[in-house]
N, CA, C and O atoms as a GROMACS GRO file, in nm:
protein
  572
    1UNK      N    1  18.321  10.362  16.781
    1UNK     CA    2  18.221  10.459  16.742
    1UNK      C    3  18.293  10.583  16.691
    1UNK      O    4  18.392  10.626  16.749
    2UNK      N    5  18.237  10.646  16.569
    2UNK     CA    6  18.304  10.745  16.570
    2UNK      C    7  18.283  10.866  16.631
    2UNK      O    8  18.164  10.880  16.658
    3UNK      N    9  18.341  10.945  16.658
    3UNK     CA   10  18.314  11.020  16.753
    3UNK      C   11  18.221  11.184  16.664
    3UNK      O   12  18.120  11.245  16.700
    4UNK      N   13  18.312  11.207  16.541
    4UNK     CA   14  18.230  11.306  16.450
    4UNK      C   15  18.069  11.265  16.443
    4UNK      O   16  17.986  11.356  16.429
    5UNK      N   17  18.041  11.177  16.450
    5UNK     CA   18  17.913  11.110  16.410
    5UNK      C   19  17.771  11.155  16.534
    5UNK      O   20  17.649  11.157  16.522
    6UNK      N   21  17.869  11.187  16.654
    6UNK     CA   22  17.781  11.197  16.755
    6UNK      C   23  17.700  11.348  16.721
    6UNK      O   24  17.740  11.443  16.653
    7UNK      N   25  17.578  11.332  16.792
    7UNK     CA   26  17.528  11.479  16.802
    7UNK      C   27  17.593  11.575  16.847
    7UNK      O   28  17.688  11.527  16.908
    8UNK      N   29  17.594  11.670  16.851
    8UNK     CA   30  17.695  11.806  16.908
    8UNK      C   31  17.599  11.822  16.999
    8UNK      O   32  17.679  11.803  17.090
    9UNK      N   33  17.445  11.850  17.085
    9UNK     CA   34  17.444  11.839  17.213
    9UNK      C   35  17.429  11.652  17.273
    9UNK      O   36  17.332  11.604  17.332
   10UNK      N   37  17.554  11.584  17.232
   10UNK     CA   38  17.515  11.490  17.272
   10UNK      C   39  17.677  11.415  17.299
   10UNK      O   40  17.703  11.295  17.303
   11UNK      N   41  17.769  11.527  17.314
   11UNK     CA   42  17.923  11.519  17.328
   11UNK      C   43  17.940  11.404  17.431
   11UNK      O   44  17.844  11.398  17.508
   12UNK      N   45  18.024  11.324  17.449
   12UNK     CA   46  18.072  11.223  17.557
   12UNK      C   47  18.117  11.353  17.686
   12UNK      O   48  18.074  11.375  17.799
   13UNK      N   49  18.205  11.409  17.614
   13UNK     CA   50  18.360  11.483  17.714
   13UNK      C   51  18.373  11.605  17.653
   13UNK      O   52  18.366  11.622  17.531
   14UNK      N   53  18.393  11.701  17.743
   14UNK     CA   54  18.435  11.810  17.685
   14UNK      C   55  18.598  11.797  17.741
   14UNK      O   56  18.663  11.707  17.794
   15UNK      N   57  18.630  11.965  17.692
   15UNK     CA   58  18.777  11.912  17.724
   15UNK      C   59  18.862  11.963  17.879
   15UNK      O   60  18.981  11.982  17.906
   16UNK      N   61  18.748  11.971  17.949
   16UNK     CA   62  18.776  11.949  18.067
   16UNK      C   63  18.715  11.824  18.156
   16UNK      O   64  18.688  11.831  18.276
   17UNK      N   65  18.703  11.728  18.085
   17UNK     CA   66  18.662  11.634  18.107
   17UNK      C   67  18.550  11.593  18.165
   17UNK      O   68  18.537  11.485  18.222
   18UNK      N   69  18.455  11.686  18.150
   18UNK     CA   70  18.314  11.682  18.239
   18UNK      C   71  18.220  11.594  18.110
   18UNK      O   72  18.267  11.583  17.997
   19UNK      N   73  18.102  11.544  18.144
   19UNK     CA   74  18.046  11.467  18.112
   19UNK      C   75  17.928  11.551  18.002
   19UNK      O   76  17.814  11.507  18.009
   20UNK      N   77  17.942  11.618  17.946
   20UNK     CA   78  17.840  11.771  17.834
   20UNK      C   79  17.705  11.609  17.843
   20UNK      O   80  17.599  11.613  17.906
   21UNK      N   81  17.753  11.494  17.764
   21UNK     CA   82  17.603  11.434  17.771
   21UNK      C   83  17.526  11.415  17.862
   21UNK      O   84  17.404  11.415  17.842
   22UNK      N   85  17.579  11.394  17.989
   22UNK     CA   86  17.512  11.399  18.152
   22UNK      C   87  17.446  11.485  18.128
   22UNK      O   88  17.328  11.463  18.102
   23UNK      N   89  17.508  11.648  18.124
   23UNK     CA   90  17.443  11.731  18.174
   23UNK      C   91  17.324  11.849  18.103
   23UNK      O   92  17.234  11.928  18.131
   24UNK      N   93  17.417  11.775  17.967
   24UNK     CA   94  17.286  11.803  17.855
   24UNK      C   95  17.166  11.766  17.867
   24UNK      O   96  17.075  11.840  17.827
   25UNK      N   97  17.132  11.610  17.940
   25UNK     CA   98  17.062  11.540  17.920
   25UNK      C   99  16.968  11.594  18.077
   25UNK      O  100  16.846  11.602  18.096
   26UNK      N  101  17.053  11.617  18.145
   26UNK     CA  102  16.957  11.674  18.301
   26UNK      C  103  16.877  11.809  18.297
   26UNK      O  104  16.772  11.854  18.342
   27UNK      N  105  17.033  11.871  18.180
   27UNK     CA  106  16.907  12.018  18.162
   27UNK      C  107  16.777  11.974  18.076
   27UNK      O  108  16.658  11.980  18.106
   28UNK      N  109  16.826  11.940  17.989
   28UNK     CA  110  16.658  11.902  17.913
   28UNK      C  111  16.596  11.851  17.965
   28UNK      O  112  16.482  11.897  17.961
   29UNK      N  113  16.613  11.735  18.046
   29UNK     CA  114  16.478  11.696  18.149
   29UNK      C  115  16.460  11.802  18.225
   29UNK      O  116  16.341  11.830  18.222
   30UNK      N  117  16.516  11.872  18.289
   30UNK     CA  118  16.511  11.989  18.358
   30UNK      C  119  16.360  12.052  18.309
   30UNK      O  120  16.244  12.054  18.347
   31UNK      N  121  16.455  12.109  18.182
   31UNK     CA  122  16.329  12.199  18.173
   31UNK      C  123  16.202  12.160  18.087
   31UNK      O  124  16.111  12.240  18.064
   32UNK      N  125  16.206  12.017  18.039
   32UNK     CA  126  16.079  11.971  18.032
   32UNK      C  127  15.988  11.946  18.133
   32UNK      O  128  15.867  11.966  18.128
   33UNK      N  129  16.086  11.880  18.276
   33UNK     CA  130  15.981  11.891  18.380
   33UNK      C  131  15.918  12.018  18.420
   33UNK      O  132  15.797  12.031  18.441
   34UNK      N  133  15.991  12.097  18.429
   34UNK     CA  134  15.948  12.272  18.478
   34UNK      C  135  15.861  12.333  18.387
   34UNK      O  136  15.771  12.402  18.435
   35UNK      N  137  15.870  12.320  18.246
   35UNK     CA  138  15.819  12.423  18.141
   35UNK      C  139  15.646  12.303  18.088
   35UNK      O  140  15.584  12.321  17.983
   36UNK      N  141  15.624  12.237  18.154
   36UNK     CA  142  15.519  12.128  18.096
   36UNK      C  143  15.428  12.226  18.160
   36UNK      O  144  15.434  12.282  18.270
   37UNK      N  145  15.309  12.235  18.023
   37UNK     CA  146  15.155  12.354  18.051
   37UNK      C  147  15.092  12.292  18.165
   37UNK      O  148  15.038  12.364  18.249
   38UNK      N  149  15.095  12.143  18.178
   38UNK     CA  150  14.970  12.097  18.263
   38UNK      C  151  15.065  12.016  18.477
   38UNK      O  152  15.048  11.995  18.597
   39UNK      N  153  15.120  12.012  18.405
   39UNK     CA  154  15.186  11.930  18.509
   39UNK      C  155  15.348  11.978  18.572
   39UNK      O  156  15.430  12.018  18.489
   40UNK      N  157  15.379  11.973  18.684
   40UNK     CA  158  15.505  12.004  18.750
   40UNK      C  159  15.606  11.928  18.850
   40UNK      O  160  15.597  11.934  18.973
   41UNK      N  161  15.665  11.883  18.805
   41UNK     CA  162  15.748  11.757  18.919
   41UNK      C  163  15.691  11.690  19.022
   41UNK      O  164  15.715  11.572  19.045
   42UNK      N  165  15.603  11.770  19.099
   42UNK     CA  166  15.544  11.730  19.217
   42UNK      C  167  15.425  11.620  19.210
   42UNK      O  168  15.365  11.544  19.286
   43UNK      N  169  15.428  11.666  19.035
   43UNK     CA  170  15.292  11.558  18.978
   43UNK      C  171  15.331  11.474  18.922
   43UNK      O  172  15.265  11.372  18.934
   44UNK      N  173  15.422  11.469  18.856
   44UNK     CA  174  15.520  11.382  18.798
   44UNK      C  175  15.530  11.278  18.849
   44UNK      O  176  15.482  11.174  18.805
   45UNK      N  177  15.613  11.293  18.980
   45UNK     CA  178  15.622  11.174  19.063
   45UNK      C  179  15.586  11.041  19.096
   45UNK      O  180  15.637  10.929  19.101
   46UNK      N  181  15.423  11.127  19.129
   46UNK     CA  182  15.330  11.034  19.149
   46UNK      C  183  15.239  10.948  19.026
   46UNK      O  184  15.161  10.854  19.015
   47UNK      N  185  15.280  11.009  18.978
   47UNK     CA  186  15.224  10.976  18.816
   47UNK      C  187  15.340  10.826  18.788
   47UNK      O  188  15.324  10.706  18.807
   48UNK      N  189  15.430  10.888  18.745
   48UNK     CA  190  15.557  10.819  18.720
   48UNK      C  191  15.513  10.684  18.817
   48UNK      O  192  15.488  10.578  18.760
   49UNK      N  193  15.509  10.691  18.904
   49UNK     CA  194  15.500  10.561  19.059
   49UNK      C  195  15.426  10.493  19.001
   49UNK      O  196  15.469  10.393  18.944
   50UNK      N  197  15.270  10.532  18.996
   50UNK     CA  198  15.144  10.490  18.930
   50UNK      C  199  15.183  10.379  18.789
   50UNK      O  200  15.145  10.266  18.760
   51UNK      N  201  15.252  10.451  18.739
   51UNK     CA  202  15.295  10.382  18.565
   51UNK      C  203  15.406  10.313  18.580
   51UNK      O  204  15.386  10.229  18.492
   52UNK      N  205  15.522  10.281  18.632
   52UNK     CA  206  15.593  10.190  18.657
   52UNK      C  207  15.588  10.146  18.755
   52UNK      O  208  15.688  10.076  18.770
   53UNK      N  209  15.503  10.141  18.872
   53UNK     CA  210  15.497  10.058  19.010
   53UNK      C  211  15.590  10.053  19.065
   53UNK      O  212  15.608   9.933  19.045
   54UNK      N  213  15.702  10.091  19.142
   54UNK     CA  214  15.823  10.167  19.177
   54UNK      C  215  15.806  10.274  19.237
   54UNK      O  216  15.737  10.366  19.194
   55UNK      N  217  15.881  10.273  19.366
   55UNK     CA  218  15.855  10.478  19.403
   55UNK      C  219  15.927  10.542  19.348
   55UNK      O  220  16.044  10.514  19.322
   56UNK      N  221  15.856  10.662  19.316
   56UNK     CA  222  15.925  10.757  19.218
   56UNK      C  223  15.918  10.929  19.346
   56UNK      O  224  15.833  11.018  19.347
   57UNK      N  225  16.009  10.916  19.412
   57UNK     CA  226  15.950  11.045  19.471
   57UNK      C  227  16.002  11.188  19.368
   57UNK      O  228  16.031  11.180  19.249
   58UNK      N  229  16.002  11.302  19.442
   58UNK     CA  230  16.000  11.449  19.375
   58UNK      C  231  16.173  11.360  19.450
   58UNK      O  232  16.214  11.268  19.378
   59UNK      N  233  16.226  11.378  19.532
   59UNK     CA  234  16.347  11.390  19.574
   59UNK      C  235  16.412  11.300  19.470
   59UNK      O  236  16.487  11.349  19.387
   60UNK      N  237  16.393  11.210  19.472
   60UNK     CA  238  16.457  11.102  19.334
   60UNK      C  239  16.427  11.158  19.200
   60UNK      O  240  16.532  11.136  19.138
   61UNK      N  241  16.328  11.228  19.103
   61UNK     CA  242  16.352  11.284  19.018
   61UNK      C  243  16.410  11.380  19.035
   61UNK      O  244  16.493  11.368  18.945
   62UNK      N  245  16.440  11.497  19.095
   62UNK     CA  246  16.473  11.610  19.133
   62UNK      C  247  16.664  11.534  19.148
   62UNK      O  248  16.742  11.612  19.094
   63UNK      N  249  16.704  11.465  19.180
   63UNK     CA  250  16.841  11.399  19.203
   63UNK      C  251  16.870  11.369  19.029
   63UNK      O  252  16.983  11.402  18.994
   64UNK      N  253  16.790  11.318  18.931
   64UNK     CA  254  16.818  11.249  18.796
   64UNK      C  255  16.838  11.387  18.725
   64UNK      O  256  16.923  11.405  18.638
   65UNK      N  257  16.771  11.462  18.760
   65UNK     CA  258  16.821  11.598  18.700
   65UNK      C  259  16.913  11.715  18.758
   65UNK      O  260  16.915  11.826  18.706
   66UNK      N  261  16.986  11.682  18.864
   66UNK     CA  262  17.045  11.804  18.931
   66UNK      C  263  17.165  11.722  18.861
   66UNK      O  264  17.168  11.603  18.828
   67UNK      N  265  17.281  11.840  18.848
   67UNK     CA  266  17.462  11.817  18.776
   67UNK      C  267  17.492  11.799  18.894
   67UNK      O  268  17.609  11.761  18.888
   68UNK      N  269  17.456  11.801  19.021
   68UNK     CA  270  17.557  11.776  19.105
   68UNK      C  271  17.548  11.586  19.131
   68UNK      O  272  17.655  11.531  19.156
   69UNK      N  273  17.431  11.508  19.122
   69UNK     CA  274  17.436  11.414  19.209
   69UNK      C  275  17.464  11.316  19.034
   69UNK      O  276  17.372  11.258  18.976
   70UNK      N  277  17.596  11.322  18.988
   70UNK     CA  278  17.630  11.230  18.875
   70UNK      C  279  17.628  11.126  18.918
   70UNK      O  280  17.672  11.060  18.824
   71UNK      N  281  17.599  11.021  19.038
   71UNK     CA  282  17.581  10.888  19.041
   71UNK      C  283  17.446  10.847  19.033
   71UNK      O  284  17.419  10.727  19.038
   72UNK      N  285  17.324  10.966  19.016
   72UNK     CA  286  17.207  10.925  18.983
   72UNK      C  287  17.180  10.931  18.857
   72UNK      O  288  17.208  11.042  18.812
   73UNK      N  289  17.142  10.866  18.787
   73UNK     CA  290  17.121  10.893  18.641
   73UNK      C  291  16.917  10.803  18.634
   73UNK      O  292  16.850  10.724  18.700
   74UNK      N  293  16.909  10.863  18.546
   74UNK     CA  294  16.752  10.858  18.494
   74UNK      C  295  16.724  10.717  18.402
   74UNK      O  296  16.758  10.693  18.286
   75UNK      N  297  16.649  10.634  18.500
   75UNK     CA  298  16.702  10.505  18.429
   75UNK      C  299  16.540  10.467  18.287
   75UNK      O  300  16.421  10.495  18.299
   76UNK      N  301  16.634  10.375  18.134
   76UNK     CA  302  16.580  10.413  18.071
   76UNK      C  303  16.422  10.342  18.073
   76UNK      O  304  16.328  10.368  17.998
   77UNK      N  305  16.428  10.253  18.176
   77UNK     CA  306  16.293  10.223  18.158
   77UNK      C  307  16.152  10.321  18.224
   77UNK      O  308  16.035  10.289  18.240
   78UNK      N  309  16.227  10.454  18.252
   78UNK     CA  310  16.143  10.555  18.312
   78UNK      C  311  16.068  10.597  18.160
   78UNK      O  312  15.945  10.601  18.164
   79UNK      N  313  16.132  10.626  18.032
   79UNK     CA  314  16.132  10.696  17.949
   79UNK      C  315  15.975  10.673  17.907
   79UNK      O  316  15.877  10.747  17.906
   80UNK      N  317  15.997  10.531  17.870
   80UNK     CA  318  15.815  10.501  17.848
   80UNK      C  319  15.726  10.617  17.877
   80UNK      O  320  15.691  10.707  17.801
   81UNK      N  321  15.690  10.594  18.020
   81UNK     CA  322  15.616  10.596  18.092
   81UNK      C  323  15.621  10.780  18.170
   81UNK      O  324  15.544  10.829  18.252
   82UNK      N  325  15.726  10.832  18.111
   82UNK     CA  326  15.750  11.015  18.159
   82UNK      C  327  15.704  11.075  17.978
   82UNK      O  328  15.684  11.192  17.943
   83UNK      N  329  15.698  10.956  17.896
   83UNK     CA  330  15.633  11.005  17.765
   83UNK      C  331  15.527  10.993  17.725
   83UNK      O  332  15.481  11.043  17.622
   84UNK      N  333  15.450  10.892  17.838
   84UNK     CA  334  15.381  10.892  17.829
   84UNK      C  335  15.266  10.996  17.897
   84UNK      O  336  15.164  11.044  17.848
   85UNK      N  337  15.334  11.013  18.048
   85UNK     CA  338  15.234  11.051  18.146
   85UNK      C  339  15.224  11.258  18.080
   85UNK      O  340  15.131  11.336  18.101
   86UNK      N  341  15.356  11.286  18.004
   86UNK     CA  342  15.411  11.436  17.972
   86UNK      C  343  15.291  11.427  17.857
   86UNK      O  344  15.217  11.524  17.840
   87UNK      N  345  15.277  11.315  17.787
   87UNK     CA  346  15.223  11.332  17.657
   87UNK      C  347  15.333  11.399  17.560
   87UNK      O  348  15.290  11.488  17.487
   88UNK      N  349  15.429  11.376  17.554
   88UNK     CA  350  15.543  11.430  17.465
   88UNK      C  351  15.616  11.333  17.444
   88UNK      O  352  15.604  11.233  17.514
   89UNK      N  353  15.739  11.341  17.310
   89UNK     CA  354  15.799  11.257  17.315
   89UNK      C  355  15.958  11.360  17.276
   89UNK      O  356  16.044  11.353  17.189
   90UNK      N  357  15.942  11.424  17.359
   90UNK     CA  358  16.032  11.549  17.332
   90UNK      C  359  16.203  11.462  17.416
   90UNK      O  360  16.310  11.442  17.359
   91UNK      N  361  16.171  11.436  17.536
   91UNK     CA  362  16.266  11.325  17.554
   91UNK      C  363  16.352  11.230  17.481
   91UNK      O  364  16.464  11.193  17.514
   92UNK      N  365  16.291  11.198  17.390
   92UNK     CA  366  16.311  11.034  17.328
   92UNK      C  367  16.356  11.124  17.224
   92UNK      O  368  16.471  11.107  17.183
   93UNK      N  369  16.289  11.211  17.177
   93UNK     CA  370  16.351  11.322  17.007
   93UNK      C  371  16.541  11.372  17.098
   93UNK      O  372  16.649  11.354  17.041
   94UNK      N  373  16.533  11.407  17.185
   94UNK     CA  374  16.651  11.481  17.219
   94UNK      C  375  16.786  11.380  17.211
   94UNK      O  376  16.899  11.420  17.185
   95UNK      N  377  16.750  11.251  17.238
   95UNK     CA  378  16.851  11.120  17.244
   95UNK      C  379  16.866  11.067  17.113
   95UNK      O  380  16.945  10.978  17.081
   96UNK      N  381  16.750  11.153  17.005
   96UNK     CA  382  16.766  11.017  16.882
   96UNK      C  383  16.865  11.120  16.826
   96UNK      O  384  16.895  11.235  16.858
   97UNK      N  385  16.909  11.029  16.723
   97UNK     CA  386  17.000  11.072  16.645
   97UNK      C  387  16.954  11.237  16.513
   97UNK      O  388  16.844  11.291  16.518
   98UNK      N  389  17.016  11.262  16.458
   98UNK     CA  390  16.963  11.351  16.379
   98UNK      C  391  16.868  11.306  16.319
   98UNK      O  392  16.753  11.333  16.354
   99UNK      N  393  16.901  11.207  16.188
   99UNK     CA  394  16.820  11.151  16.109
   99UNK      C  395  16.669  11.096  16.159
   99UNK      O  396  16.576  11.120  16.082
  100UNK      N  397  16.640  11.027  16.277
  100UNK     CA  398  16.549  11.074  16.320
  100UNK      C  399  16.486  11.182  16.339
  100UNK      O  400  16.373  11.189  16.292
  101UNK      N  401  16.535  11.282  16.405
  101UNK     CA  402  16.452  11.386  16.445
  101UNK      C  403  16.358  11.461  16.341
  101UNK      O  404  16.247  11.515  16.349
  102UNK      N  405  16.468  11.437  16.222
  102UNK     CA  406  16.468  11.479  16.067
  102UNK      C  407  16.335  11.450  16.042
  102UNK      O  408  16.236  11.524  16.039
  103UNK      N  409  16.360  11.253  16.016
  103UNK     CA  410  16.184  11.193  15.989
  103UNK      C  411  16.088  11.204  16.076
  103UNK      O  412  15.981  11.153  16.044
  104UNK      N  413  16.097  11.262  16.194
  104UNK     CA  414  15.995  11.299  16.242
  104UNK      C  415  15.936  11.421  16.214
  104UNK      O  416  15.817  11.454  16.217
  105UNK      N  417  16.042  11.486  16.183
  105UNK     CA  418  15.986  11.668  16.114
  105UNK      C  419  15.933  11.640  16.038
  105UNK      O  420  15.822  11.688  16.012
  106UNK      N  421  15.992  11.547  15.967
  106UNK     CA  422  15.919  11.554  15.822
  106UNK      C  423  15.779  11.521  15.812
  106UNK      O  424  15.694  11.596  15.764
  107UNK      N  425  15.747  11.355  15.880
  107UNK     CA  426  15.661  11.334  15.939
  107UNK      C  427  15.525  11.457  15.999
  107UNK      O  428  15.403  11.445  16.007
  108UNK      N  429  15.586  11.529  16.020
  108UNK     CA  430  15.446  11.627  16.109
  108UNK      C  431  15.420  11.712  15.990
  108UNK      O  432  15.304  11.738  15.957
  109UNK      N  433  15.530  11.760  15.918
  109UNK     CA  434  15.537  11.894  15.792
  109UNK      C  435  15.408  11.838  15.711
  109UNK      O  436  15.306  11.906  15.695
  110UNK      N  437  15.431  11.673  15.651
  110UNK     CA  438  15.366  11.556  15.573
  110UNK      C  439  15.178  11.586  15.636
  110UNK      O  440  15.071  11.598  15.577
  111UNK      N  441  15.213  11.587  15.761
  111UNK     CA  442  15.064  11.568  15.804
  111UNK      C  443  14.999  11.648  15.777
  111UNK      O  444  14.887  11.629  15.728
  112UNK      N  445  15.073  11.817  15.811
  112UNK     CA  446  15.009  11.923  15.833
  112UNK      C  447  14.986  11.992  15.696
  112UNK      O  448  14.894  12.070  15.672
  113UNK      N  449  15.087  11.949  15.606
  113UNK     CA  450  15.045  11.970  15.468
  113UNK      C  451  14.934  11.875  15.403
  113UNK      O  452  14.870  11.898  15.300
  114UNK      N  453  14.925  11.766  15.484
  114UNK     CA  454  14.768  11.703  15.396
  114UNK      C  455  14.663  11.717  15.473
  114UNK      O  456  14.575  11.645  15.428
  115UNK      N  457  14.620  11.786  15.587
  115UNK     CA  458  14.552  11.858  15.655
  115UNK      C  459  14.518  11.967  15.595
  115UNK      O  460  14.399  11.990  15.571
  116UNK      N  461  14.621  12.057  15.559
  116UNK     CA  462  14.599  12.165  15.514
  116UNK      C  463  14.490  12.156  15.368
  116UNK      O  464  14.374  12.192  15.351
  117UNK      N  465  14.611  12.077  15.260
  117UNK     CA  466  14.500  11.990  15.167
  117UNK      C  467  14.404  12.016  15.162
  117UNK      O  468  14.363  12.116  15.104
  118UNK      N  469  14.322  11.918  15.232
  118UNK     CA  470  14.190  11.874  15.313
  118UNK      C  471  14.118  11.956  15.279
  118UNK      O  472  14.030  11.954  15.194
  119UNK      N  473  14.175  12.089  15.390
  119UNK     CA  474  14.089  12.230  15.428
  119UNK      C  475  14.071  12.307  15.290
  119UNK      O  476  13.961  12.355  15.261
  120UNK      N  477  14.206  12.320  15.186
  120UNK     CA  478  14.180  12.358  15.074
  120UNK      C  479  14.116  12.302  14.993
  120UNK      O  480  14.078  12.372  14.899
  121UNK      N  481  14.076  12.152  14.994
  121UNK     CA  482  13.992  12.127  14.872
  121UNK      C  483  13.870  12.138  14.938
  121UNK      O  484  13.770  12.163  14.871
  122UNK      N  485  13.865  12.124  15.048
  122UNK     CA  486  13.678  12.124  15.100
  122UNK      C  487  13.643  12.310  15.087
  122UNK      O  488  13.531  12.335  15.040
  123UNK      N  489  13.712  12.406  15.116
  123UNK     CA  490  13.707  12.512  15.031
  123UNK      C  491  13.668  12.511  14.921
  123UNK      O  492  13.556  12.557  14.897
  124UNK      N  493  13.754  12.456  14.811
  124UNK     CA  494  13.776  12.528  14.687
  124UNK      C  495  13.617  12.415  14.651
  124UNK      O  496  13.569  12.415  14.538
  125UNK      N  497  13.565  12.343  14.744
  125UNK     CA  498  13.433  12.255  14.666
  125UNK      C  499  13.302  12.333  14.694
  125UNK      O  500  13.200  12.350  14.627
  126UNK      N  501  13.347  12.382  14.839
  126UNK     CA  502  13.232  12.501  14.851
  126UNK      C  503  13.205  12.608  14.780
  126UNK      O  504  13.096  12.662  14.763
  127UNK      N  505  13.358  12.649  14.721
  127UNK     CA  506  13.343  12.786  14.649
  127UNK      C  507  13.267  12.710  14.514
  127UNK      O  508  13.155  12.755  14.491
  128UNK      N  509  13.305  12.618  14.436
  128UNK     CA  510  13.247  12.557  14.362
  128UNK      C  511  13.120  12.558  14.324
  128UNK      O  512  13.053  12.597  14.229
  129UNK      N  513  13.100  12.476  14.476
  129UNK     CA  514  12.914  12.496  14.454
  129UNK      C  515  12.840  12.642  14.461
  129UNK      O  516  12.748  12.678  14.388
  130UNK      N  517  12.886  12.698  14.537
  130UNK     CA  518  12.841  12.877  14.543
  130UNK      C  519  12.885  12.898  14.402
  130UNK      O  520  12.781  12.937  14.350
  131UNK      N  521  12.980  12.895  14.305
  131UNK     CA  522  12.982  12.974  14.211
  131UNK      C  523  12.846  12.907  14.085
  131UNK      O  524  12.783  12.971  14.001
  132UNK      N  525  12.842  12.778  14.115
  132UNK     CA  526  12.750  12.708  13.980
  132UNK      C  527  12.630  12.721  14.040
  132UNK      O  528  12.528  12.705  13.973
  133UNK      N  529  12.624  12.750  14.165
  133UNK     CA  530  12.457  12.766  14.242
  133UNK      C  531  12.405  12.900  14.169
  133UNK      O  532  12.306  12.917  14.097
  134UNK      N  533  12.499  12.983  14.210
  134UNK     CA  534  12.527  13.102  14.141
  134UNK      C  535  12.470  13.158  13.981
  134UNK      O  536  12.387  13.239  13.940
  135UNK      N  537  12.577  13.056  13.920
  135UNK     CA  538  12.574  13.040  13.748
  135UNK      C  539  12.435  12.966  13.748
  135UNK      O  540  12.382  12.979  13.638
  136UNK      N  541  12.398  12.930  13.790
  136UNK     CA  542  12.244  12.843  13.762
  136UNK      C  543  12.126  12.976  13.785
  136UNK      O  544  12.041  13.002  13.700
  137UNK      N  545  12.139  13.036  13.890
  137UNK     CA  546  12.043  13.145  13.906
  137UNK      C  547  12.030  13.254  13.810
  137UNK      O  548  11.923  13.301  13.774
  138UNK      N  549  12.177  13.302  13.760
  138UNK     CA  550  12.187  13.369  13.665
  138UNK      C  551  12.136  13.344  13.526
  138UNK      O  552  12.116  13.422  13.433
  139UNK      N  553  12.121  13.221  13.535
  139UNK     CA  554  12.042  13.179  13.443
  139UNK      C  555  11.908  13.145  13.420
  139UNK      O  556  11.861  13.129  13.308
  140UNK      N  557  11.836  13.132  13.542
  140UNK     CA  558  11.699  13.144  13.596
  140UNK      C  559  11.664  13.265  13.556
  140UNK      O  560  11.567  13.278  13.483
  141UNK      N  561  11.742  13.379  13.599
  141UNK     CA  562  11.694  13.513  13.624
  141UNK      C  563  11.677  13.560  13.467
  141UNK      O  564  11.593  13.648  13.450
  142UNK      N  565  11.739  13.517  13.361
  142UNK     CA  566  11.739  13.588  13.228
  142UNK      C  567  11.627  13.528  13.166
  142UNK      O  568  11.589  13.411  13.167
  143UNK      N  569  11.582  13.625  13.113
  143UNK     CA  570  11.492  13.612  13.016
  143UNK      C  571  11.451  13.567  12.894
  143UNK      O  572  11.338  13.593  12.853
   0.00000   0.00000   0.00000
């Protein structure tokens, strides 16, 4: 593999030999679990249990994300199912490669610009009709 190729928060080793992708990867779960509007680890859990049938306690997620306990790691068949229950896929964006993340930007930019669209032509059809509703009266009204 080459190693230039990797993401820069997605390093193997730094050069004290600590693990930057471990712990990259615990802070961002970190603070997706903490910073989520609706839900907080404690809900997580049980959620998580519910959707993969497995116990999932707060102490066992709370272990997949702390730097100290590096023999726990966050296993990937959780991912599903913490993207699902978060409603995000902010997880799965942080592991993909650039070029993904890319087509997914692009992807939303794509949407929100033909949304936008939308809103401008259903505008510019209203203004339309108001202006010839308009031009029609003005022409009623003359004599």
């Amino acid at each position: 593999m080459d190693k230039k190729r990797l993401e820069p928060h997605l390093r193997y080793w730094n050069e004290n030999g600590i693990s930057e992708i471990d712990a990259n990867i615990r802070a961002f779960v970190t603070k997706v679990f903490h910073h989520h509007p609706r839900l907080n680890p404690a809900q997580i859990a049980p959620a998580l249990e519910n959707y993969i049938g497995e116990p999932v306690t707060l102490a066992r997620l709370n272990s997949f994300t702390a730097v100290t306990k590096t023999s726990a790691r966050l296993p990937l068949y959780f991912l599903p199912g913490l993207c699902s229950i978060l409603d995000s896929d902010d997880i799965l964006l942080f592991l993909a490669r650039e070029r993904i993340r890319k087509l997914v930007r692009f992807a939303e930019l794509e949407l929100t610009a033909s949304k936008d669209e939308r809103e401008r032509k259903r505008l510019r059809d209203e203004l339309l009709d108001y202006a010839l509703s308009d031009g029609l009266r003005k022409k009623e009204s003359k004599p």
